[in-house]
C-alpha angles and dihedrals in degrees: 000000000000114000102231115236122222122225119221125245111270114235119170142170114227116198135142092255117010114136077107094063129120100201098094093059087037086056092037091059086049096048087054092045095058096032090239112151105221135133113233118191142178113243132190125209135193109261095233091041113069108122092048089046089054086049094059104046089053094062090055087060093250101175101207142335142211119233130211140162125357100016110057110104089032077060098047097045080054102051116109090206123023134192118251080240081049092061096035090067095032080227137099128203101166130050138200115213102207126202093236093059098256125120124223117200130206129172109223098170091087085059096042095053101051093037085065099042100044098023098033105033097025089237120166124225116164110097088014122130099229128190115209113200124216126013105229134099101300088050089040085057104052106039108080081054081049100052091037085069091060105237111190081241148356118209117178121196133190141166088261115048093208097074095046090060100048094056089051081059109048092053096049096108089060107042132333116271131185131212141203146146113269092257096059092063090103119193091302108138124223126195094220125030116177121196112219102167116112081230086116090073095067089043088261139134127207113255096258105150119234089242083086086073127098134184094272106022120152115214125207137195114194084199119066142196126223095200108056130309129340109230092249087058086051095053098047092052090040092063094040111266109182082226122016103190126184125213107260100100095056081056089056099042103048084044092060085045097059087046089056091051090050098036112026080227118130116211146209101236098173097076088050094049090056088047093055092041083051077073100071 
């Protein structure tokens, strides 16, 4: 009589483009860790062809997957059911394939973000005057996480000032939040600035003048880069930052996230982030 042999369950990140992703070896860690047979891949989709991606994948019993640019707010506009966090930041980067053939959405990158900062890096940010840079997806996602730690004050700033506005605004029933251009932000001194523009991609950094800096500011990328530092990293050491972070410990960390949602599995994430710094 033939054994039968089981399949593991199917996990993937979708994403335009994403072969350079390090989700699948960030997944993998965690499956080892907690001794849970599943297949995690990288898959691109067209651009103009999400919901029917996600289609797809459904019918081949995919059981979640993880979103990234430039899907997330496509994911979370397609979500049957959608996290409280989900809707806070209107964006989705994790996502539940039921059996029923509904999808369930969460966000995990707020958490991500301030699991790596407080839990990681030992930051404080309750009572903090913190400067967000940039208004787009990746800050929409991370500042309700932001705001839940009580900073004496968020100010988000962006090249145009009305979206900058508009974001303040649509948070102010969590947290206050100011805004300004880039060039209102004066000579007032915050103790984080994070950086969350995709400026980094082209080797940029936003025009943020050095004035923001105090004595013991922390700067943080979201992005990161595997192979040395990201130009925002560089800037900050370069004018003296008591603590200059990149980004790859809020990819760790929201990843871990995401594994929790689908597995119920905590995970060390420590050991995986210096794997993947071993890299460098």
């Amino acid at each position: 009589m033939n054994k039968e042999v089981s399949t593991p369950n199917r996990y993937a990140v979708v994403g335009n483009p994403v072969s350079h992703s390090l989700s699948p070896r960030i997944h993998q860690a965690f499956a080892r860790q907690a001794r849970i047979d599943l297949s995690y891949e990288a898959i691109e989709l067209p651009e103009a062809g999400f919901a029917k991606g996600i289609e797809n994948l459904q019918s081949q019993e995919f059981k979640g997957l993880n979103v990234t640019v430039p899907f997330k707010q496509q994911a979370w506009l397609l979500c049957d059911r959608k996290s409280p966090r989900a809707n806070d930041a209107r964006a989705v980067n994790t996502l539940i394939l039921l059996s029923d053939g509904t999808i369930a959405g969460d966000n995990t990158d707020g958490v991500g973000l301030t699991r790596d900062l407080v839990n990681n890096h030992r930051a404080l940010i309750k009572r903090r005057k913190v400067l967000v840079l940039g208004a787009g997806g990746a800050v929409r996602g991370v500042l309700p996480s932001l705001l839940a730690l009580s900073p004496e004050n968020l100010t988000v700033a962006n090249r145009t000032l009305e979206k900058a506005e508009q974001l303040a605004k649509d948070f102010q029933n969590i947290g206050e939040v100011t805004s300004c251009a880039y060039d209102g932000l004066g000579r007032e001194k915050f103790d984080l600035i994070i950086n969350g523009t995709s400026a980094g991609l082209t080797h940029e950094i936003p025009p943020v003048p050095d004035t923001v800096l105090g004595v013991n500011s922390i700067c943080y990328d979201m992005m990161y880069n595997i192979t040395g530092n990201t130009a925002f990293v560089d800037w900050a050491i370069n004018r003296g930052a008591s603590s200059s972070i990149d980004g790859l410990g809020m990819l760790v960390e929201q990843a871990a996230e995401s594994f929790f949602i689908w597995h119920g599995v905590p995970v060390d994430t420590a050991e995986v982030i210096a794997s993947l710094r071993g890299q460098k």
